[in-house]
N, C-alpha and C positions, 0 to 999 in steps of 0.2 A: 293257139297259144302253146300246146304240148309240142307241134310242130318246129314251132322256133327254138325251146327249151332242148329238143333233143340235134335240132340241126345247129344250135351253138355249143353244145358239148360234143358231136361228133368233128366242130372247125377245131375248139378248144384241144381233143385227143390228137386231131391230122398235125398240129400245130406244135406240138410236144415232141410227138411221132418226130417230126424234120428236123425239131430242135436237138433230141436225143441224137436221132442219126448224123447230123451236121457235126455235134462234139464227139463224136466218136469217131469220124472222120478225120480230125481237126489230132486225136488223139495217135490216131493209125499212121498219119503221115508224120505227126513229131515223132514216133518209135521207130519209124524208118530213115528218117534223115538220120538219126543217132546211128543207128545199124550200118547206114553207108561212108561213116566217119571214124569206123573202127573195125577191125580184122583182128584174127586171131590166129594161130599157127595150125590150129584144126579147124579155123574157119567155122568156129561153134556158131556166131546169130547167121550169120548167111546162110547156114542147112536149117536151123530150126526156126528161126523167125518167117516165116513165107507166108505169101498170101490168103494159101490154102486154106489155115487155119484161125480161130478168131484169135485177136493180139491177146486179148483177156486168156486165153490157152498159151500163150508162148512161155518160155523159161524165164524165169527172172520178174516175170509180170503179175501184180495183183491188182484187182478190180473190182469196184464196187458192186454188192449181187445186183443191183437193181438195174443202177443207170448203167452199166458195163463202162465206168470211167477209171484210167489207171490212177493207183493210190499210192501203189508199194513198184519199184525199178531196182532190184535186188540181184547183180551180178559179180560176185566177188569172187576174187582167186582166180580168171577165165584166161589171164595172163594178152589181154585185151591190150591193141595198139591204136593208136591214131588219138584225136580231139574228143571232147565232149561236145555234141553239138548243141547250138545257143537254140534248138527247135524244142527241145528237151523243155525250154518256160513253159512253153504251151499244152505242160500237161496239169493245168488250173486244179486240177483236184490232186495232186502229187502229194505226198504226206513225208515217202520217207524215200532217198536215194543213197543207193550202197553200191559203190564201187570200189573199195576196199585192194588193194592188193593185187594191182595190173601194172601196164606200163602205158597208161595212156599220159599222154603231154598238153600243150598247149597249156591258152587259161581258165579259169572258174566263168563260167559264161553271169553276165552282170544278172542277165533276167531271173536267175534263179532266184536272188534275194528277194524278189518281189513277189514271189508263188504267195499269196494267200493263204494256201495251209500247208505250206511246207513247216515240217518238223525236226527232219533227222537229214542231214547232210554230210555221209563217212565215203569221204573220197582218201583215204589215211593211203602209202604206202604207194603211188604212185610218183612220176615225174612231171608234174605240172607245173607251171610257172606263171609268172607276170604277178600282180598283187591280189589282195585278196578282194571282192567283191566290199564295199562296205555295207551297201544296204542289207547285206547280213546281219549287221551289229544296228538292222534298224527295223529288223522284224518282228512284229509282237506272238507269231506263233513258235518260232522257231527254239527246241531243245536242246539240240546236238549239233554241234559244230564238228567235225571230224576232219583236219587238213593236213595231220603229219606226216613228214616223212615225203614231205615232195620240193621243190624247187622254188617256192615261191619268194616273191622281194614284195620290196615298198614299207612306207612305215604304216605304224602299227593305229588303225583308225583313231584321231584325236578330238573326233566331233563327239555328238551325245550320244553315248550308246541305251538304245532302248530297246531292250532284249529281256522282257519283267518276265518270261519264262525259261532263260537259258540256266543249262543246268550242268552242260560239258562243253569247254572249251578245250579243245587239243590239237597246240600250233607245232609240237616240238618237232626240231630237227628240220627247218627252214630257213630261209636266209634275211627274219624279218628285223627291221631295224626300227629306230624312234622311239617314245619314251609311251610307259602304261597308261595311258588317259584316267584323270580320278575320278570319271563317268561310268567306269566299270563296276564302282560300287553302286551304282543304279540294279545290275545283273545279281538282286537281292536271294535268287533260289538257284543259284550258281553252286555246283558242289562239287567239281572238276575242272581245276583252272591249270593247265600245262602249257608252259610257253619256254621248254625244255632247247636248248641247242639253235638258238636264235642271237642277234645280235644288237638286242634291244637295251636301250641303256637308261641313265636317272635313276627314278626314285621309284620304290615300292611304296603307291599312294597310302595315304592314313586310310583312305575310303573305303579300305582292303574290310578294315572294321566291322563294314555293313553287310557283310555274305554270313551270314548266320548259320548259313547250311551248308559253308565248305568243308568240304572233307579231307581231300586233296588239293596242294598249294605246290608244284612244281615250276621253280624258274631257274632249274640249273645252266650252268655254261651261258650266259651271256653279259652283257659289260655293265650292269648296275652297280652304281657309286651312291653306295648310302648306308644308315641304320637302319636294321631291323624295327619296322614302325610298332610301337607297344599295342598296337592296339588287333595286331595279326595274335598276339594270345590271349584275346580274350575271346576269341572263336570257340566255344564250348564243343563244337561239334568235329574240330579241326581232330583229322587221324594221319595226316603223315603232310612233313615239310620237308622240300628240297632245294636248298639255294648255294649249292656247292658252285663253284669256279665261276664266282663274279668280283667284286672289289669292295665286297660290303664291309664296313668297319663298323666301330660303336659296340656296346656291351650284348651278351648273351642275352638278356631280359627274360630268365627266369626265374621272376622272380616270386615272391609269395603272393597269393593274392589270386594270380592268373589262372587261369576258365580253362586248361588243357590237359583235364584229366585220363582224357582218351587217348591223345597222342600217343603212338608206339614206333613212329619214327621221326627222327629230326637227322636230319643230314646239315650240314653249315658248313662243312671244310674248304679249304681254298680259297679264302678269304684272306680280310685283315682285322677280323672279332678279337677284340681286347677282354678286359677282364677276367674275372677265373670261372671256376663251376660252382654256382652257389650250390652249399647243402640242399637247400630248400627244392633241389633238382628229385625228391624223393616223392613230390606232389604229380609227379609221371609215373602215377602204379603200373600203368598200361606199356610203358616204354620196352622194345622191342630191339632199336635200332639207333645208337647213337652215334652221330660221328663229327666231329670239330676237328680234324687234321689238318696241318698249317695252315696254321694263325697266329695270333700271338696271345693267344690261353697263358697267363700266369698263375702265381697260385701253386695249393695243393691237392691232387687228389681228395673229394671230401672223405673224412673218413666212415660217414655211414653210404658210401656207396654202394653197399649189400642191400637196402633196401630196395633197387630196382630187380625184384626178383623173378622178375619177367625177360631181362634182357639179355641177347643173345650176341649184339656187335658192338663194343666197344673201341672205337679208333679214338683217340685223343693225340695220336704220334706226332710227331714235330713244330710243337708247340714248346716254349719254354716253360712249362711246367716242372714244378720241384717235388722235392717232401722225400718221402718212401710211399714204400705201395701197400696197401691199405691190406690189413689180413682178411676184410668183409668182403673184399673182392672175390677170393677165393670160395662166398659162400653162395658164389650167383648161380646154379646147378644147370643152368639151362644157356650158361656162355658157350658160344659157337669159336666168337673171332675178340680175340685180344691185341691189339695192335698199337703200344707205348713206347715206338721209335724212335729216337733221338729226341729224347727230352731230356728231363735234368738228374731225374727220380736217382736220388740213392737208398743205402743200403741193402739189404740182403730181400732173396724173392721167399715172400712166405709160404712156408710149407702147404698151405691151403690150395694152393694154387695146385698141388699136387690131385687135388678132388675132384677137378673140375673132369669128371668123364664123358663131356660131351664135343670138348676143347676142339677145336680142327687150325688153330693157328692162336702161336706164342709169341711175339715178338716184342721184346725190353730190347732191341741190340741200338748199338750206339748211343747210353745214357751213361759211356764209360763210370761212372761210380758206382755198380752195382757190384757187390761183392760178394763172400764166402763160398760155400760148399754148393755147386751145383746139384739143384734139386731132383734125388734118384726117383721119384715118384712121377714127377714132368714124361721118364722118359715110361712110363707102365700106360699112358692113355692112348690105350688103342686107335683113338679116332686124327690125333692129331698128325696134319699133312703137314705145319708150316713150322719148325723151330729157330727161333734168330736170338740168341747173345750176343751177339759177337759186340766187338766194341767194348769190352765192361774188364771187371777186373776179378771174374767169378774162377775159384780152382777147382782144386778135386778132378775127377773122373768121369770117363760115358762109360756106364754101367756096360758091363757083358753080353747084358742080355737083350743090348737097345734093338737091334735089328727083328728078333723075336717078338717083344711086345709094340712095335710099333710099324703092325701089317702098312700100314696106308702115308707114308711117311713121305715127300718129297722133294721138301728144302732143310736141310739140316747144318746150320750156318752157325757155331763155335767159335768162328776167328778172332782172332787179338784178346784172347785170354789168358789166362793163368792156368788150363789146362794139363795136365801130365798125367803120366804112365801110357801103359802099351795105346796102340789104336786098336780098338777091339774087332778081331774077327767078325764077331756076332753081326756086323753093323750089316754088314753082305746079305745078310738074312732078308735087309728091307728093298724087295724086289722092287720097289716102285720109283725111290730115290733119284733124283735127277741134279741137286746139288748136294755135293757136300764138300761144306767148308770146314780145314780143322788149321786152315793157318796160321801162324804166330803164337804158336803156343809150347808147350814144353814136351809135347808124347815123344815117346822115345822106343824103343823097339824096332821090328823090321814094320814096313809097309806091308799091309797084309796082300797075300799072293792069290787071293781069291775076289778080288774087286773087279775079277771079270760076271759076277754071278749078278751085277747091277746094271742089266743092258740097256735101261731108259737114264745112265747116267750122262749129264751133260759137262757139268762143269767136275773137274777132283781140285783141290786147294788144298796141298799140302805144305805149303813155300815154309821156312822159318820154324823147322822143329829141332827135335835130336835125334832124330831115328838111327839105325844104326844099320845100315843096308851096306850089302857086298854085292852081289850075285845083281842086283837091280829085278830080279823074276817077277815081280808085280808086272812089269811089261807085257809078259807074255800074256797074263791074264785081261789084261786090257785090251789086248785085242779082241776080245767077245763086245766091249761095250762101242758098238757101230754110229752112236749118237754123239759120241763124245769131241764137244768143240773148243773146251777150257783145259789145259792139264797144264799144273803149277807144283811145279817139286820144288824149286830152287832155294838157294839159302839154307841147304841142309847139308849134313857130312855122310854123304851118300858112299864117296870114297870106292868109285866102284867104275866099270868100261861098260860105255854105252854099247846095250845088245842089239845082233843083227835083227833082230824080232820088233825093233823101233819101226823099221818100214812097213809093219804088219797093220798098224795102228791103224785106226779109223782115218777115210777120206777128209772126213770132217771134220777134223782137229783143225784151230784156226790160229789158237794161242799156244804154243810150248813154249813153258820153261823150265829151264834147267842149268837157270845161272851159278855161279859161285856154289857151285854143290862136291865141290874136290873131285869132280870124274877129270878120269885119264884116260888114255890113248886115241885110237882115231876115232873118227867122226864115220858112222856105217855110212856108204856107199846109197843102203836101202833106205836112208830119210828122206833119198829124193821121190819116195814113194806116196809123202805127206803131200799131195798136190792140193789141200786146203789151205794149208799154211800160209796167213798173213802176218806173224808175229813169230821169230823162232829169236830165244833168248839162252846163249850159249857161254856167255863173258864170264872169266873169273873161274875160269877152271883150267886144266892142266892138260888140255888136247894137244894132241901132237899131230904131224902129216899135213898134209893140203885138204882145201876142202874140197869135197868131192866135186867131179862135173857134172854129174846130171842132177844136184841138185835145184830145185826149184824155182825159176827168174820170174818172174813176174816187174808188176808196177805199182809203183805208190802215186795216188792224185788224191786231194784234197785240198781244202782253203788255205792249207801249213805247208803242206809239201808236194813237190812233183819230182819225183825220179825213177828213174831203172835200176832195179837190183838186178847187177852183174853178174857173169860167173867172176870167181875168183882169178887174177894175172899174174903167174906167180915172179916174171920177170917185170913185172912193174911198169914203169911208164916211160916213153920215150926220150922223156924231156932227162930224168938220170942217167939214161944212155948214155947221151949224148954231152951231158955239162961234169959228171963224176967222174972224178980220172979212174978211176979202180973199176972202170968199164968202159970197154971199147966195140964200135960197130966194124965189122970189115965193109969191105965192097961191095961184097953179094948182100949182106944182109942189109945195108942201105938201100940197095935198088930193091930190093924185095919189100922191104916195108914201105917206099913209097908209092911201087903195084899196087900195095896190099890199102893204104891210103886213098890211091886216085880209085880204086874199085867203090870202094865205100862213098865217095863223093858223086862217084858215078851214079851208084845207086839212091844215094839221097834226090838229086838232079831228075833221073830220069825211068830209075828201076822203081820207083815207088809211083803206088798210084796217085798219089799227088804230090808232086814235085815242093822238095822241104828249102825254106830258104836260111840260112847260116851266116855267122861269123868267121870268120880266120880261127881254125882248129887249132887249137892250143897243143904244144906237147906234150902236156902234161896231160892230157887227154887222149892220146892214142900211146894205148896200150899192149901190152907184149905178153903171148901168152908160153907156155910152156915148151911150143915149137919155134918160139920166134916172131909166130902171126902177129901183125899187126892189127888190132881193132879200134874204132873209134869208138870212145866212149861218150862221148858228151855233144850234141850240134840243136843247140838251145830247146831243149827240151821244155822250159817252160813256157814255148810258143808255140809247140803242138801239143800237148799233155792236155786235152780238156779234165776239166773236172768229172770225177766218175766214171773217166772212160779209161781203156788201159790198148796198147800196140802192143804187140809181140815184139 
């Protein structure tokens, strides 16, 4: 009897024994089919995965102490190419796969949804495509969904999802389409839902209701047509919502009553959310981050909006919002970003506003009725990079000392104001500056000669002042600033000769003007030095001479226009030659311009690498230049001009 007892626990161990060995085999050969379906630029699993040693030893590999079964497949960042292979199901005890941040392609192999105890699935940041597996959204172990940031389509699973342990879903920045299924509120311990940068459209289901433990609610950028369903704020647990740039309408629903104490961010902008901001918006102690930027927000600022004294981002801009702006705004200590752009908002900016020392961007411009004394305190906060009035009806002065108190400073936008006295030196102090707008306003002085000391400056906008410039020497100092692609003087009484120091100007200059500004005499020779120049605006001033020849020819193409910017012909066109009594061709200078004609047809025909086909040249079109030469100007350019492209 002892006999049998021990020769059936010795079949029993042999039997284990082949069973163990058999799935470890089974395990050895799916980690190798994966391995010969992906290469790397250092060829990292072909040196270190090898026979040699057990697979339970390889990189990336964890495994159970006992049964030596793989659990954990953990190669991220390895910059890994080629497929997932579909051999990878076969590792039945797989818990957690991270492939994170490669380049492999292909699709999500179907078998994986069926693993048993699969949990964690972060293939995020690669290139993969085709649809997503459903039996994903029909696994009862499964946690972690991890797909963004790859290529995939199809729509968005419509069947029943049963997924009573999902807890992260993150599809963003895919190409998924079709509408939320109201089966996702089954996915009840769900507490990361991102379906960010997809093209999923309809309704944000009511069912949203039943996640009790979301935390995060990201469905930015995609085409949902609906309201905000009421029952997404009574989420007690809800900490940050983002439904910016879809087509959602219907009221803000915040209202009294609602469960979102915690929230510290709401984004909504880029919509078409009606109604205004209810007060009762002060039940967001937590609130961090709010932003409703175009929509159609009416209404007035609340005026207890100093109660969110948490909050650090305020966008409300291009909404038709009214009123004035609230003096409790000014007492928020921990505001970052202000940003009440073209709204409606008048009266004057409250001095409070001057407090805020933490500020890094101001922007009321475009609410043209903002008025009186521009605020000297605005310009004492060290921190702020972004200042915008413009647009409004604010006077007074930029304090002396702007450039000094404002180290970190880099859009400085003033225009279409009520502005006067000098343009302050000081302003050169703010090394970091890359616009500044002071256009349409009244300063008057010279343009200061030192706006070379602003070398990250981009755009200058001084169009429409009174300055009172002879010498134009700002020029010379603007040649230190090597970035600069906007330079706008015009519509001033400059009253002065463009200096030979213009050609000095940055390569990069795209836009000049310097229209109607009363300069006189010739045009430098050296502008043709400006080889950036797509925009040069010279009209309504008093030059004299020809304009130079080696200024700059180039081509215009876009959906408006297609032409050649010529040089200048100072004898005009043939067709007045010939029909104006008060000008006559000789002999010679006929046969000469008809050379000079047939050369150029020649060259169209057969001197061009692709042979250009034409109308009857117009007279009016072959041109005469200052020796007599004849040039053709015109041979249907709108029928080789592609778009965006440009010929010499």
């Amino acid at each position: 009897m002892k006999k049998n007892i021990v020769f059936l626990i010795l079949l029993f161990l042999i039997q284990l024994s082949l069973s163990f060995a058999s799935s470890n085999e089974t395990d050895l050969q799916a980690l190798l089919a994966f391995r010969n379906l992906v290469t790397s630029p250092t060829y990292f699993l072909a040196n270190k995965w090898t026979k040699n040693t057990s697979f339970c030893s390889w990189f990336g590999v964890t495994c159970t102490p006992k049964s030596q079964r793989v659990v954990t497949l953990a190669l991220p960042n390895l910059q890994l190419q080629g497929t997932i292979s579909p051999s990878l199901a076969n590792l039945s005890f797989l818990s957690v796969l991270n492939l994170q941040n490669n380049s492999l392609c292909g699709g999500i192999p179907f078998g994986l949804g069926q693993m048993p105890r699969f949990r964690v699935i972060d293939v995020k940041n690669n290139q993969l495509n085709g649809s997503i597996p459903t039996n994903l959204f029909q696994n009862q172990r499964v946690q972690v969904i991890s797909l963004a940031f790859n290529e995939l389509s199809g729509k968005m699973w419509k069947g029943p999802w049963y997924v009573p342990k999902l807890r992260v879903l993150d599809l963003t920045n895919n190409s998924l389409t079709g509408m939320i299924p109201p089966s996702f509120g089954n996915a009840t311990k769900m507490m990361n839902f991102i379906l960010s940068g997809n093209r999923v459209s309809g309704n944000i289901p009511k069912e949203i209701g039943n996640l009790s433990q979301l935390a995060d609610l990201s469905l930015l950028d995609n085409q949902l047509t609906c309201s905000i369903p009421s029952t997404l704020f009574n989420i007690s647990s809800l900490l940050g919502v983002s439904l910016s740039f879809n087509s959602l309408f219907g009221p803000l629903l915040l209202d009294e009553g609602n469960n979102v104490s915690n929230l510290y961010f709401l984004s909504i902008s880029n919509n078409q959310i009606s109604s205004c901001i209810p007060s009762s918006i002060c039940q967001l102690t937590e609130l961090k981050v709010f932003s409703i930027s175009f929509n159609n927000i009416t209404g007035d600022i609340p005026r207890n909006i100093g109660c969110l004294s948490k909050l650090e981002t305020f966008l409300i801009g291009d909404n038709p919002i009214k009123g004035t702006i609230p003096t409790s705004l000014g007492n928020i200590s921990t505001l970052r970003y202000i940003y009440c752009q073209n709204n409606h908002i008048v009266g004057q900016i409250p001095s409070e506003q001057g407090k805020l020392s933490n500020l890094r961007q101001l922007s009321f411009g475009k609410n043209y009725n903002l008025i009186g004394q521009i605020l000297e305190d605005i310009f004492k906060i060290s921190s702020l990079e972004i200042i915008d009035l413009s647009f409004n009806n604010l006077s007074g002065r930029i304090p002396t000392t702007t450039g000094l108190h404002l180290p970190n400073i880099k859009d400085l936008i003033l225009g279409d104001n009520q502005l006067e006295e000098d343009i302050s030196l000081f302003i050169t102090n703010a090394s970091k500056l890359e616009i500044l707008d002071l256009a349409q306003n009244f300063f008057a002085g010279t343009i200061p000669n030192n706006l070379g000391n602003l070398r990250e400056l981009r755009a200058l906008l001084l169009y429409t002042n009174e300055p009172t410039e002879h010498e134009l020497r700002f020029f010379n100092s603007l040649v230190d600033c090597r970035m600069l692609k906007y330079l706008q003087v015009g519509n001033n009484p400059l009253i002065a000769v463009l200096p030979n120091s213009i050609g000095n100007l940055s390569s990069t200059i795209e836009d000049f003007h310097i229209a109607d500004a009363h300069i006189n005499g010739l045009i430098p020779t050296s502008i043709g030095n400006m080889t950036g120049l797509t925009s040069l605006s010279l009209q309504g001033n008093n030059l004299t001479g020809s304009i130079p020849s080696d200024v700059v020819i180039t081509t215009c193409s876009s959906d408006y226009i297609r032409a050649f910017v010529l040089l200048f012909m100072p004898n005009g066109s043939l067709e007045n030659w010939l029909y104006k009594e008060d000008r006559h061709l000789n002999l010679r200078q006929r046969v000469t311009v008809m050379l000079d004609v047939a050369m150029a047809v020649e060259y169209l025909h057969h001197g061009h690498v692709t042979p250009i086909v034409h109308c009857d040249l117009k007279l009016a079109n072959v041109l005469l230049d200052e020796d007599m030469v004849a040039h053709v100007g015109d041979f249907g350019i709108s029928k080789i001009l592609a778009i965006s492209k440009f010929m010499a």
